[in-house]
Backbone bond lengths (Angstrom), bond angles and torsions (degrees), N, CA, C in turn:
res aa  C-N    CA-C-N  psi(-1)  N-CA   C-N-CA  omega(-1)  CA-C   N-CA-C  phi
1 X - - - 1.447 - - 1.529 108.75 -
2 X 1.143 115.25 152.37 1.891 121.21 176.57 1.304 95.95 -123.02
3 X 1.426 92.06 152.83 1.679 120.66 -175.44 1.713 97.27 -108.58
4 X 1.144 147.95 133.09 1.392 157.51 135.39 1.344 137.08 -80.01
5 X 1.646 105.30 106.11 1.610 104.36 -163.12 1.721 91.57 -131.58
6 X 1.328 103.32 176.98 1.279 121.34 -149.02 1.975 99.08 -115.55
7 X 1.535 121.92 117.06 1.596 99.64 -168.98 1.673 73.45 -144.76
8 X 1.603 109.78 136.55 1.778 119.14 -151.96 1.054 109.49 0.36
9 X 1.785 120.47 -98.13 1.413 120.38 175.32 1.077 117.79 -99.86
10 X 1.044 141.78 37.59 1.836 146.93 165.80 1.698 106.36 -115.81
11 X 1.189 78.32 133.03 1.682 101.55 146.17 1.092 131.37 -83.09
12 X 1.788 122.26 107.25 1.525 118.08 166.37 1.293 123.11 -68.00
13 X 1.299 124.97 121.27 1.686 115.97 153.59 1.534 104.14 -108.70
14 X 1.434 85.48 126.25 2.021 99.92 -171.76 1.610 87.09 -115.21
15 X 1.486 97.91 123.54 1.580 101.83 166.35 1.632 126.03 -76.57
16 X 0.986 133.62 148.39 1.562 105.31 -177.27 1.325 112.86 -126.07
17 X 1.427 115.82 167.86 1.597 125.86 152.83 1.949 95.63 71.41
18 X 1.166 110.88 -159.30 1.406 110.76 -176.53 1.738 107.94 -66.09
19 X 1.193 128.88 -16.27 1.401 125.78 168.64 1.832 113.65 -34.52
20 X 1.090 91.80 -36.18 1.708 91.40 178.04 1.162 108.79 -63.26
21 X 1.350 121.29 -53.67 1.564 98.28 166.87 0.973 169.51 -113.99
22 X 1.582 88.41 48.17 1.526 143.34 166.59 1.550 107.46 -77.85
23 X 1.727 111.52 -73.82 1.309 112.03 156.69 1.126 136.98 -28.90
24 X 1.434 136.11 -75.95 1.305 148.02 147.12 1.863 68.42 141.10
25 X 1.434 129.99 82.12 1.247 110.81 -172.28 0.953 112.22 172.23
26 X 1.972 138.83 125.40 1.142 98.20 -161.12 1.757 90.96 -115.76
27 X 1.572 125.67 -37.02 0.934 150.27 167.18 1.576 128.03 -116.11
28 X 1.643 119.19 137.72 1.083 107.95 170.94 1.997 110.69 -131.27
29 X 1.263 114.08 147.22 1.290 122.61 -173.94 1.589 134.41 -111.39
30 X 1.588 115.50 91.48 1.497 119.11 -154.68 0.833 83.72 -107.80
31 X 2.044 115.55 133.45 1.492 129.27 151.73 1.670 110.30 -56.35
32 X 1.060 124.30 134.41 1.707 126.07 158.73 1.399 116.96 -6.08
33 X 1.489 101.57 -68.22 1.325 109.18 -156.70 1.631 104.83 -86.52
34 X 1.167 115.24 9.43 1.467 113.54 166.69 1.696 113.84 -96.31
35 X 1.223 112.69 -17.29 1.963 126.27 170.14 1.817 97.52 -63.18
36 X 1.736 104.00 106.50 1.868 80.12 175.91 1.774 87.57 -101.31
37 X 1.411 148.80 -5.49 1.199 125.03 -162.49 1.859 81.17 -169.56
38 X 1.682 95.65 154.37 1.770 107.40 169.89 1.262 81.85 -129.65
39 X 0.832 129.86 172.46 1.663 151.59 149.40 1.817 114.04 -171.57
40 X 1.833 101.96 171.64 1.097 88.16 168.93 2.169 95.80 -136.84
41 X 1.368 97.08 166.26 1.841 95.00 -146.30 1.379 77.72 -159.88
42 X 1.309 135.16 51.11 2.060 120.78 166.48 1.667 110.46 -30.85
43 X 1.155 103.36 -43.32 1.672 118.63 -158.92 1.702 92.61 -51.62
44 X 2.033 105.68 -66.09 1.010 99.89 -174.65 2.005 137.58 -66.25
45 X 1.147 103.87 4.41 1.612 117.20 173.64 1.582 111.43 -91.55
46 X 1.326 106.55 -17.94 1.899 93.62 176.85 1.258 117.40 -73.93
47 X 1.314 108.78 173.33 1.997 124.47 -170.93 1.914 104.53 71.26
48 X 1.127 99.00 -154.88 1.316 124.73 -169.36 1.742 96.74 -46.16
49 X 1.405 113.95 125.72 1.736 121.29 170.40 1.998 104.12 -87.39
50 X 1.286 107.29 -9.84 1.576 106.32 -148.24 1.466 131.88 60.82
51 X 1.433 96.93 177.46 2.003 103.91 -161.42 1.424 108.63 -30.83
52 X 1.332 125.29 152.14 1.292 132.52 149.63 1.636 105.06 -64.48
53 X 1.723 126.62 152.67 1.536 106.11 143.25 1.577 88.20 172.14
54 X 1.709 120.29 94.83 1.233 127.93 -31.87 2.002 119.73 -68.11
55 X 0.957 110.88 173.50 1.383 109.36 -170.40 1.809 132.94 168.97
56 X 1.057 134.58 150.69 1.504 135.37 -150.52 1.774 86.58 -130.05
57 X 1.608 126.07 105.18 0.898 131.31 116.77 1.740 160.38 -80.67
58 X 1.368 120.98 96.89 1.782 105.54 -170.10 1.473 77.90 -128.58
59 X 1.287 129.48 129.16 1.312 148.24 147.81 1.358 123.52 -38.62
60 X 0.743 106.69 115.91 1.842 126.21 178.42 1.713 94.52 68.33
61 X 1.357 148.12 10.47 1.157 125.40 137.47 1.438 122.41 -111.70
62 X 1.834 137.75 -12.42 1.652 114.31 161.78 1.813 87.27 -157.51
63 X 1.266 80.70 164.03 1.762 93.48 170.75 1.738 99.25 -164.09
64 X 1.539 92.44 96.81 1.439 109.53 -178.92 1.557 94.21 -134.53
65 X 1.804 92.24 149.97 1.341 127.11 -173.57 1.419 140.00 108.85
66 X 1.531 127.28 -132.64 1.283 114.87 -174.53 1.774 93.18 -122.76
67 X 1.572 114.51 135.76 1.303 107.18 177.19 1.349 108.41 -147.58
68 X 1.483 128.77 140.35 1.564 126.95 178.42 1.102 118.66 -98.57
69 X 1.361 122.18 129.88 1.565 116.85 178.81 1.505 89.43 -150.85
70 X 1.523 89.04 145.54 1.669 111.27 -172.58 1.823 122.36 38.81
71 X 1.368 83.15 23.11 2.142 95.04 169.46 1.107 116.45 94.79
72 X 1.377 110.40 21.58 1.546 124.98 -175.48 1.510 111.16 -136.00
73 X 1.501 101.52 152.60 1.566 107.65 178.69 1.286 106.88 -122.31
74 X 1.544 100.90 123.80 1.212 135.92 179.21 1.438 116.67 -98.25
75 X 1.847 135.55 126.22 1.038 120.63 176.56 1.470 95.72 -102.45
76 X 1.636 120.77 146.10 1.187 130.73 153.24 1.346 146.04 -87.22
77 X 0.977 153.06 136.96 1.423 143.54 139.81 1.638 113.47 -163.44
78 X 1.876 94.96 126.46 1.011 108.40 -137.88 1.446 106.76 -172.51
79 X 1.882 116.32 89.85 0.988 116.23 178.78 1.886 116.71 -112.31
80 X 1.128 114.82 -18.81 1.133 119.36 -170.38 1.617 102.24 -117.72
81 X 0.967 143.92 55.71 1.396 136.03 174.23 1.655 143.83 -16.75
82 X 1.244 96.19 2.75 1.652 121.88 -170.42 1.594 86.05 -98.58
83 X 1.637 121.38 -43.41 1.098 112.94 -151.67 2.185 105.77 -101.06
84 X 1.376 93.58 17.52 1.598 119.04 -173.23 1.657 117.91 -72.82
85 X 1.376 118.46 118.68 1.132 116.64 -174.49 1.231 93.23 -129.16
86 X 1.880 128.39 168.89 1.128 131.24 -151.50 1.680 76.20 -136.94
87 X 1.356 116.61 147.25 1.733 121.48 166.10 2.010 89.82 -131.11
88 X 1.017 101.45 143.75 1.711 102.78 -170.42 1.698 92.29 -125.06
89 X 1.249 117.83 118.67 1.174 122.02 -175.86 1.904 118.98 -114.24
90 X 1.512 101.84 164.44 1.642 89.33 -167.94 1.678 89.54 -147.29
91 X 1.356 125.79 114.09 1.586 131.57 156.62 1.603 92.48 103.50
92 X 1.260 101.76 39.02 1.700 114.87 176.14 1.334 102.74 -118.06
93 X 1.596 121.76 168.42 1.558 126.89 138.41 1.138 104.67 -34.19
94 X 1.403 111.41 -90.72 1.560 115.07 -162.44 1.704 110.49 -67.56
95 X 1.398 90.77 165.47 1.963 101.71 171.17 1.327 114.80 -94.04
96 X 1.430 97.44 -23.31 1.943 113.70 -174.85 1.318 90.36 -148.02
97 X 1.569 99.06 160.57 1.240 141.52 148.70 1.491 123.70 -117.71
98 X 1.971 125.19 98.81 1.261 110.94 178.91 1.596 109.06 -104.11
99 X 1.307 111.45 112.83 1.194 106.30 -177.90 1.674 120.41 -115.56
100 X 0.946 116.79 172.15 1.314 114.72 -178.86 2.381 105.51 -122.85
101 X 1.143 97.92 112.73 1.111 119.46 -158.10 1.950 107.48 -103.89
102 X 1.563 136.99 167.42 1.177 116.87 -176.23 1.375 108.88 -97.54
103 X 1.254 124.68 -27.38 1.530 115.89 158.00 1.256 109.63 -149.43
104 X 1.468 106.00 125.22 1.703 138.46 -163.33 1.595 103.93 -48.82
105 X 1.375 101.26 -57.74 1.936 120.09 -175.86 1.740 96.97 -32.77
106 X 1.223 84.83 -62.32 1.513 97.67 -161.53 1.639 122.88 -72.87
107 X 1.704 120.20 -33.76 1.071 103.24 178.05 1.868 110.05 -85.03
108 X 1.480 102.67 -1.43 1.769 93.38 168.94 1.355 105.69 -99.51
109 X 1.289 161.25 2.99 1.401 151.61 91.46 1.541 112.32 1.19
110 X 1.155 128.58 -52.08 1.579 140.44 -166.63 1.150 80.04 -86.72
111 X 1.470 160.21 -63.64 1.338 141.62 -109.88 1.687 99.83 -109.00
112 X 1.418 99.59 -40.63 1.775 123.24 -170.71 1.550 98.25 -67.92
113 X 1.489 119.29 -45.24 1.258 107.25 -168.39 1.929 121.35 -105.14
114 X 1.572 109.86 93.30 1.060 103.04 -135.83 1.717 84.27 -109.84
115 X 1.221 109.96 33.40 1.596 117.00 155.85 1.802 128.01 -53.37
């Protein structure tokens, strides 16, 4: 699970608890203006996550880390899918961030309002 906190203009994503080393990851750090969209879309995260490289796949219990699908890098972590939000990123490593967060409402409230 990730925690989302607010440090001047960045966004923290702090991975937590044994997820890190699941992730291969312990924290990650997005300027504002690199977040172009949060949402949350369960529908769109099922089936195939793409390649592992590094990364923790077991089906229907986690999918954490870094994974490529369709020429893009996607970071994961992501055990409960109800609790799955999508961060879509632009002039980053990654293209996404799918993470699994403790309540959805609230960390895309935090994410949207980047006042």
């Amino acid at each position: 699970m990730i925690t989302i906190s607010k440090n001047d203009n960045h966004f923290i994503f702090k991975v937590n608890g044994m997820h890190k080393l699941w992730a291969f990851k312990s924290e990650l750090s997005i300027p504002f203006e690199n977040i172009t969209n949060a949402h949350q879309d369960t529908e769109s995260v099922k089936g195939w996550k793409g390649w592992r490289a590094p990364g923790t796949s077991i089906p229907s219990i986690i999918t954490a880390g870094t994974f490529y699908k369709d020429g893009n890098k996607i970071f994961w972590d992501v055990s409960n899918i109800e609790n799955c939000i999508i961060v879509d990123l632009k002039d980053e490593d990654y293209k996404q961030l799918i993470i699994e967060v403790q309540n959805p409402t609230d960390a895309l409230q935090i994410l949207n309002n980047k006042e």
